[in-house]
C-alpha positions as CSV (number, residue, x, y, z in Angstrom):
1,X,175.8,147.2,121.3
2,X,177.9,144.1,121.7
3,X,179.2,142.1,119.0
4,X,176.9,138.8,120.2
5,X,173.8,141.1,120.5
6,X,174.3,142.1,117.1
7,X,174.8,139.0,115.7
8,X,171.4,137.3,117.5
9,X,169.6,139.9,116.1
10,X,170.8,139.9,112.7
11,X,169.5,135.7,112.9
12,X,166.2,137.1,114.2
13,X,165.7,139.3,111.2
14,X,166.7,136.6,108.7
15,X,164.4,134.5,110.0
16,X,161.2,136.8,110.1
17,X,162.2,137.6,106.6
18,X,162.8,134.2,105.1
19,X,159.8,132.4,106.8
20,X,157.3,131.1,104.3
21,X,154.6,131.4,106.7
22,X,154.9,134.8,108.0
23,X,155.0,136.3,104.4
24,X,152.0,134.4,103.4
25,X,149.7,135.4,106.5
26,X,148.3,138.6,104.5
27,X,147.4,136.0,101.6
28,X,143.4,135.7,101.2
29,X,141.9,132.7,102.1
30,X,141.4,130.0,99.4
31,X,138.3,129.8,97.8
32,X,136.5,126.5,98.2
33,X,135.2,124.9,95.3
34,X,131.8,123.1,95.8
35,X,131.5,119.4,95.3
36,X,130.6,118.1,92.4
37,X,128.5,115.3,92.1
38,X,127.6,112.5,88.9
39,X,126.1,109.7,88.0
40,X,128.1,107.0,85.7
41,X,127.1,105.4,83.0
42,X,127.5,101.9,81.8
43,X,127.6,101.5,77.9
44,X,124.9,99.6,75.8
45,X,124.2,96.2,76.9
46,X,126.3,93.8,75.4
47,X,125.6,90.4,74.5
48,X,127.9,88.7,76.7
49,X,126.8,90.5,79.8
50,X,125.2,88.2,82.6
51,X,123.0,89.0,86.0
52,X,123.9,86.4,88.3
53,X,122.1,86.4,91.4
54,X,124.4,85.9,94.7
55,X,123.9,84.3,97.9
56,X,123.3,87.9,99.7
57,X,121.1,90.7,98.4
58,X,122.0,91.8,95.2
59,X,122.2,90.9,91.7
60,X,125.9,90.8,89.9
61,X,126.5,92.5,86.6
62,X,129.1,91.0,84.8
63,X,130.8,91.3,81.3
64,X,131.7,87.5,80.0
65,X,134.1,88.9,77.7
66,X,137.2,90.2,80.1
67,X,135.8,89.2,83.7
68,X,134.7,92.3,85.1
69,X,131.5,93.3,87.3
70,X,130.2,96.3,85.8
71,X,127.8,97.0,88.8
72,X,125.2,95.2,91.2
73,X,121.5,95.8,91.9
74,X,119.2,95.1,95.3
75,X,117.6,92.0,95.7
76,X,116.8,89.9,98.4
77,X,116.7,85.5,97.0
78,X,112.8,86.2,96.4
79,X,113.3,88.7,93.9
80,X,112.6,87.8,90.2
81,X,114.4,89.7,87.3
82,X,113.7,90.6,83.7
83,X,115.8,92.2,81.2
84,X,113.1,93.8,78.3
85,X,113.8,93.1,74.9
86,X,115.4,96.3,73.9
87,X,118.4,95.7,77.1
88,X,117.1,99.2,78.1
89,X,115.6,98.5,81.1
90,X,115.8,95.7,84.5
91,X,112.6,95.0,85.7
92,X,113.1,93.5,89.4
93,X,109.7,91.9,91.1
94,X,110.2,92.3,95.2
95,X,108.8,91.6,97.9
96,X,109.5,92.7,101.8
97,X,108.2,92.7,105.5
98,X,107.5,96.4,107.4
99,X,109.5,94.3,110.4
100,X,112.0,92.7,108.7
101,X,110.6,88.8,108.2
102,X,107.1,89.9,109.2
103,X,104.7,92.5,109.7
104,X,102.8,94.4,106.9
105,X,103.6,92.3,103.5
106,X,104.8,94.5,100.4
107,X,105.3,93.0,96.8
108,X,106.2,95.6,94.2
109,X,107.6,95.7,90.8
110,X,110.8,98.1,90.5
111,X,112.0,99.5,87.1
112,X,115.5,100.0,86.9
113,X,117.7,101.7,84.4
114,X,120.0,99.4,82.4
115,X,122.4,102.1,81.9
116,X,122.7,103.9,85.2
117,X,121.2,101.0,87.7
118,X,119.5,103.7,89.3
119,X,115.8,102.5,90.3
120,X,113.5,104.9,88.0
121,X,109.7,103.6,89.9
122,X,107.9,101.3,92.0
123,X,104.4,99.7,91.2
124,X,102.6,97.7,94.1
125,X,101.8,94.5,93.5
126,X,98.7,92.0,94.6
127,X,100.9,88.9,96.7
128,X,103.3,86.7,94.0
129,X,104.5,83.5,94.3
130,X,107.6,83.3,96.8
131,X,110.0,81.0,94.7
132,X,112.7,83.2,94.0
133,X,115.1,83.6,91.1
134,X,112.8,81.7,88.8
135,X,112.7,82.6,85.1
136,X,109.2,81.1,85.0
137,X,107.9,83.3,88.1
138,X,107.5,86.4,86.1
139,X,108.7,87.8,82.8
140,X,107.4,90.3,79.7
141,X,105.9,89.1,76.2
142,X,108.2,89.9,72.9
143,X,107.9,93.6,72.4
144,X,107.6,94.7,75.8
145,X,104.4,96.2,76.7
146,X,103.3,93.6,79.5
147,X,104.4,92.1,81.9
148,X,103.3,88.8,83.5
149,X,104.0,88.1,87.1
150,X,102.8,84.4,88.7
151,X,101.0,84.9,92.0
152,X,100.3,82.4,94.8
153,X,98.0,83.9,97.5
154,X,96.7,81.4,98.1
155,X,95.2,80.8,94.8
156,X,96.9,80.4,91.4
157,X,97.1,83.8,89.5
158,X,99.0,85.8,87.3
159,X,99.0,89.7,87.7
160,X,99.2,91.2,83.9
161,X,101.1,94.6,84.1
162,X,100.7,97.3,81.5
163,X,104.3,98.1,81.8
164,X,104.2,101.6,79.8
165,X,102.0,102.8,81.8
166,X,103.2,100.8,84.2
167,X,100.3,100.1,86.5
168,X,98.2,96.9,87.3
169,X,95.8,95.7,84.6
170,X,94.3,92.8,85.8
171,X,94.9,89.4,87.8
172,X,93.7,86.4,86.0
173,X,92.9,83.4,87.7
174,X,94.4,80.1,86.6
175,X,93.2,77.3,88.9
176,X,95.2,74.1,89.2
177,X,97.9,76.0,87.2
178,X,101.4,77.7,87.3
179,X,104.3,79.7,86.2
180,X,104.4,82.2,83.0
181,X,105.5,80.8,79.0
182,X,104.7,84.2,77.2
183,X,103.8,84.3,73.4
184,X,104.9,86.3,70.9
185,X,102.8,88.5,71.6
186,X,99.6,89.1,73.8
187,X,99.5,86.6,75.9
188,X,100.8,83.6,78.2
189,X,100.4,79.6,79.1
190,X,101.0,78.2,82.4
191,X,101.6,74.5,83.4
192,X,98.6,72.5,84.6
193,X,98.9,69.3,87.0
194,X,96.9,67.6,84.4
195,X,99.7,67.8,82.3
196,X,98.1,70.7,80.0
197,X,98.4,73.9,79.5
198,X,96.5,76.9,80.6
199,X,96.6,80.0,77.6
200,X,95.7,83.3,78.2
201,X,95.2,86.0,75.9
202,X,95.4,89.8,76.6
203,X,93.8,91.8,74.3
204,X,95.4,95.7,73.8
205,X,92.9,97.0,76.1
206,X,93.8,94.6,79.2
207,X,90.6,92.2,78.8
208,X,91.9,88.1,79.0
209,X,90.4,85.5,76.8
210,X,91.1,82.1,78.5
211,X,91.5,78.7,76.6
212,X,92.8,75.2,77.7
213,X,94.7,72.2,75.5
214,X,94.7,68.6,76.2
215,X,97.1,66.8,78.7
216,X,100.3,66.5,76.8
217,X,102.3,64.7,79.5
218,X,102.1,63.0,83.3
219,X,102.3,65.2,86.3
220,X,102.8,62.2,88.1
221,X,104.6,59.4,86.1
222,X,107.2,62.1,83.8
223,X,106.7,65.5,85.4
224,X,107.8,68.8,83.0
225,X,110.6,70.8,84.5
226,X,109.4,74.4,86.0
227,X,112.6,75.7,84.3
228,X,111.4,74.9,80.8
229,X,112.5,77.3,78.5
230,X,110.4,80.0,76.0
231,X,111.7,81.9,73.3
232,X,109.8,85.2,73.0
233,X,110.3,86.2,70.0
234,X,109.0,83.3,68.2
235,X,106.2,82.0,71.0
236,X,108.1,78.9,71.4
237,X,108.2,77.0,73.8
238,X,110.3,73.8,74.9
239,X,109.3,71.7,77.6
240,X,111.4,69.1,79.6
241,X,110.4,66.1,81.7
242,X,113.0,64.9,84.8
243,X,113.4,61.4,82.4
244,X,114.7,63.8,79.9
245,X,112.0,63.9,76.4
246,X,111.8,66.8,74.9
247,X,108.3,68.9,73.7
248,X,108.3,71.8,71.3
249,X,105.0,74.0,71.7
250,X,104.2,76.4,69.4
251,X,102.3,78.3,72.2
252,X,98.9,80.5,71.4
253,X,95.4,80.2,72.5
254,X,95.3,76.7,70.4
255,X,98.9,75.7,71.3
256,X,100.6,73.2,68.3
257,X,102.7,70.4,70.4
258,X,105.2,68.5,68.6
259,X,105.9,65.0,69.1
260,X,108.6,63.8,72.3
261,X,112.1,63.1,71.8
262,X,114.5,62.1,73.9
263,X,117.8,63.5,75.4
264,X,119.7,60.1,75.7
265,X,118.4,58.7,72.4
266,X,119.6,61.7,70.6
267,X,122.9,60.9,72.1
268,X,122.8,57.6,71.0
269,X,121.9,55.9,74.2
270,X,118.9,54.0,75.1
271,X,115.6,56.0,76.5
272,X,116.3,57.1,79.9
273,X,113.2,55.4,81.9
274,X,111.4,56.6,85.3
275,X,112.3,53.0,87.2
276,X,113.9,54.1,91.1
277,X,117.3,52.2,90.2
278,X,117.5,52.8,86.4
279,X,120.8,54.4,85.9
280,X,121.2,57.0,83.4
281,X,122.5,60.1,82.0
282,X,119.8,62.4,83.3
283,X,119.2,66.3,83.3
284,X,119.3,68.3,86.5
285,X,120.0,71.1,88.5
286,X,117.8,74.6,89.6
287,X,118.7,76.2,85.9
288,X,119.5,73.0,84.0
289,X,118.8,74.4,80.6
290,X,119.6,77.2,78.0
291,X,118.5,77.6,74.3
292,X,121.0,79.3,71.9
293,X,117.9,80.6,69.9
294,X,119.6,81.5,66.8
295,X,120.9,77.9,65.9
296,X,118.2,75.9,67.8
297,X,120.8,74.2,70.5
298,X,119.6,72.9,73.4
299,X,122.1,73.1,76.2
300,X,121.2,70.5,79.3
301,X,123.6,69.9,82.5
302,X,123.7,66.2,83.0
303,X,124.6,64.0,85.5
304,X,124.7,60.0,85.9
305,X,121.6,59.2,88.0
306,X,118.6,57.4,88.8
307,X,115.0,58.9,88.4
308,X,114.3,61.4,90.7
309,X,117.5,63.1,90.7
310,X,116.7,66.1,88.7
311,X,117.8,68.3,90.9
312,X,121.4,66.8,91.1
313,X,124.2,69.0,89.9
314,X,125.7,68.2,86.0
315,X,129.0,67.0,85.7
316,X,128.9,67.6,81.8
317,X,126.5,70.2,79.3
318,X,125.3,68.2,76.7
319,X,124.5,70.6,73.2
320,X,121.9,69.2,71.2
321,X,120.2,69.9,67.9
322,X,116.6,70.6,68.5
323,X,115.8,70.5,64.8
324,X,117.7,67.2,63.8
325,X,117.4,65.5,67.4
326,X,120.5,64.9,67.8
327,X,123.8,65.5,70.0
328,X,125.8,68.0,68.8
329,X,128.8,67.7,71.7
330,X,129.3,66.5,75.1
331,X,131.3,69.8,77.3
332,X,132.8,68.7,80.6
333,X,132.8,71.3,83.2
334,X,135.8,72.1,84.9
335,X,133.7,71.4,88.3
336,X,129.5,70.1,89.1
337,X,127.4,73.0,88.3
338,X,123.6,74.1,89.1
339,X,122.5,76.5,86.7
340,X,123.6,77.1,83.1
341,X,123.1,79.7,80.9
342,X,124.7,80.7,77.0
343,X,124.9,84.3,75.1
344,X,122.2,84.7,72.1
345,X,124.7,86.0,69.9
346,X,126.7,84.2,66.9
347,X,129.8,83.8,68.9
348,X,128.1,82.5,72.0
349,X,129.7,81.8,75.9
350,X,128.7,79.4,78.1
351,X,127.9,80.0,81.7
352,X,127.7,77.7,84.5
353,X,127.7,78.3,88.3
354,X,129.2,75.9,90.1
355,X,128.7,74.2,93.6
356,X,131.2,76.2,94.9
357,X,130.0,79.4,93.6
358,X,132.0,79.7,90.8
359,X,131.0,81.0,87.7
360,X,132.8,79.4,84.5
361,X,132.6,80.9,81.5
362,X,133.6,78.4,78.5
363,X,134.0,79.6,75.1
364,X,132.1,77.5,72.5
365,X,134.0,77.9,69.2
366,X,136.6,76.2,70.7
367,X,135.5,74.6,74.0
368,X,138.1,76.3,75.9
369,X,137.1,77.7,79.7
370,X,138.2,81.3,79.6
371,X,138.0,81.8,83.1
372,X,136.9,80.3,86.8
373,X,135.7,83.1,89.0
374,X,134.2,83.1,92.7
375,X,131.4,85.8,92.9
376,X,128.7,83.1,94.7
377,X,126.7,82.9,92.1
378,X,123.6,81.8,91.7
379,X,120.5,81.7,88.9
380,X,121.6,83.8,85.7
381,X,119.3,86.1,84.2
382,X,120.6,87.0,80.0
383,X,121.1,89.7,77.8
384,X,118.0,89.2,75.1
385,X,118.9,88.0,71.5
C-alpha cells in the first residue's frame, strides 16, 4: 500500500468517525409533544376600563389607566352593548342579513364573558330598532335580571328579556314612544313626542303594568336629547333639551320631575334660547353627556353655536353640579370631540373621542390629558359604578 493510499484512507476513517450525523442515525426518533391549547384570562374589571366602539366591526377594550387594549369583541355599527352591574358579563344586541346586507333578517342578543370575551349564548330576538351604538337602544335594570331592548318594526316596542334564564318574556307596546330609562328596579320609561313619558312596570313573573305622566317638555319647540342619561341604581333619570335645561326625574310608574335649570345660567351666562341666529354656548355631539354618579357632576361637551346645532362637536366639557346648579369647571379638550364619557369611581378619568378618532383620556384631579391615542373610536360603553 502506498504512502498516499494510506494517508486518504486514514481522512476517510476520521471522518466516518467524527461525523455528528452518522453517529446519531441509530438515535430514536423524537417524541412529539402534542399542542397544547388555552384560553386567557383578563383580570376583574376595573373601573377605568372603557368599550369604545370603532369604525369597523368590533368593540375596543381598553384600560384608561396605562393605554393598553386588553382585547376586542364583534360588532357590526348596529350593535348595542351593556355591561351588567356586577362587570361580569357583556351583553351585545345584533343584528345581521343571511346575504350579507339582505336576505333572511336575524336580531339576537349575545352574552359574552367579561373575563374571557368568549361569546357564552345567543337568544333570538323579535326586530329592534336599527340606531346603533345608542345607550338608550337597549340596556338592563339595577340588579340585573332583565333586560330591555327598544324595537322598531315598524311599531314602537320594547322586548323585555328575562336575562337569567335568558329567553324572551314579552314585547310591550309603547305607541308614539321611544328608547329605554330603566328604574331601579322592575321596570322602564321611554320618551313620548308629546313630551311625556311612557313607564312600564314588570312584575317578577314577566306581566307589564303600563302608566303615562304629563308632557314635561316640547317635542317641537325644546326637544329632550335621546342620549339623556339614567342612573340605575337610584332610578334617576336626567333629561336634556338641545337649548341646554336640565330635568331630574325620579322615574317609576308615577315619575317625580324636578323643576328645569339651565346649563348656561349655571355658568353664569344668560339662558341659551331656541332663536335660528341666537349664539350660544350649547351642548352637542352623538354622546354629549356623562354623569359621575357618586358626586352628582354633570359632564356636557359644548360648543359656541346657534339652535339647532346639537349635534356639533364640543370644543370644551363643561362639569357642573347637579345638586347646587352650578358650574363646577370649564375643561378644554386638546382637539373637538363627539362623545364623552367619565369613570364612576372616586378618582375618575375623562374620555372623549375626537373627530379624528382619537380617544383622550384627561385626568380630573388635576386636569392634565394623560394621553392622545388613535384607535377610531367611537360611542363609549363604561364600567358600572
Amino acid at each position: 500500500m502506498t504512502g498516499w493510499f494510506r494517508r486518504v484512507s486514514a481522512m476517510i476513517a476520521s471522518v466516518v468517525v467524527s461525523s455528528p450525523g452518522l453517529a446519531r442515525a441509530a438515535d430514536p426518533a423524537p417524541v412529539l409533544q402534542a399542542e397544547q391549547s388555552d384560553v386567557a384570562q383578563l383580570p376583574a374589571m376595573g373601573a377605568h376600563w372603557v368599550l369604545p366602539y370603532t369604525k369597523t366591526t368590533a368593540i375596543t377594550l381598553y384600560d384608561g389607566d396605562n393605554g393598553h387594549v386588553l382585547g376586542t369583541l364583534p360588532a357590526t355599527p348596529l350593535a348595542n352593548t351593556v355591561i351588567t352591574p356586577d362587570r361580569r358579563t357583556i351583553y351585545i344586541t345584533e343584528t345581521s342579513w343571511s346575504l350579507v346586507d339582505h336576505g333572511d333578517r336575524h336580531d339576537m342578543l349575545q352574552q359574552f364573558d367579561a373575563r374571557t370575551l368568549e361569546r357564552v349564548r345567543e337568544l333570538a330576538l323579535p326586530p329592534r330598532a336599527l340606531v346603533g351604538r345608542k345607550q338608550q337602544n337597549f340596556d338592563v335594570d339595577a340588579n340585573g335580571k332583565f333586560g330591555f331592548i327598544f324595537d322598531l318594526s315598524p311599531a314602537s316596542a320594547v322586548t323585555v328579556v328575562d336575562l337569567s334564564a335568558f329567553r324572551v318574556v314579552r314585547t310591550v307596546d309603547i305607541p308614539g314612544c321611544a328608547l329605554v330609562f330603566p328604574w331601579q328596579g322592575g321596570g322602564f320609561s321611554s320618551l313620548c313626542g308629546d313630551g311625556s313619558l311612557t313607564n312600564v312596570a314588570v312584575g317578577s313573573d314577566g306581566k307589564a303594568t303600563v302608566t303615562h305622566s304629563k308632557p314635561f317638555f316640547s317635542a317641537d319647540g325644546d326637544p329632550v336629547y335621546e342620549q339623556s342619561l339614567a342612573e340605575r341604581a337610584k332610578g334617576d333619570a336626567y333629561f336634556i333639551t338641545y337649548s341646554g335645561k336640565v330635568m331630574k326625574a325620579h322615574l317609576g310608574p308615577q315619575p317625580v320631575i324636578e323643576t328645569a335649570w339651565s346649563i348656561q345660567q349655571a355658568a353664569g351666562q344668560p339662558v341659551a334660547g331656541t332663536g335660528v341666529q341666537e349664539l350660544a354656548w350649547r351642548p352637542g355631539g352623538t354622546q354629549p353627556f356623562a354623569m359621575s354618579y357618586y358626586n352628582h357632576h354633570l359632564f356636557a361637551l359644548m360648543h359656541m353655536g346657534t339652535y339647532w346645532t346639537h349635534k356639533t362637536a364640543g370644543t370644551e366639557v363643561w362639569e357642573l353640579d347637579t345638586q347646587a346648579h352650578r358650574l363646577v369647571r370649564r375643561i378644554d379638550l386638546p382637539a373637538p370631540a363627539k362623545a364623552v364619557a367619565v369613570s364612576q369611581d372616586q378618582k375618575p378619568l375623562l374620555y372623549a373621542n375626537g373627530e379624528n378618532g382619537n380617544l383622550m383620556v384627561i385626568d380630573l384631579q388635576n386636569g392634565k390629558t394623560l394621553r392622545n391615542t388613535h384607535i377610531d373610536a367611537g360611542a363609549m360603553t363604561l364600567t358600572p359604578p
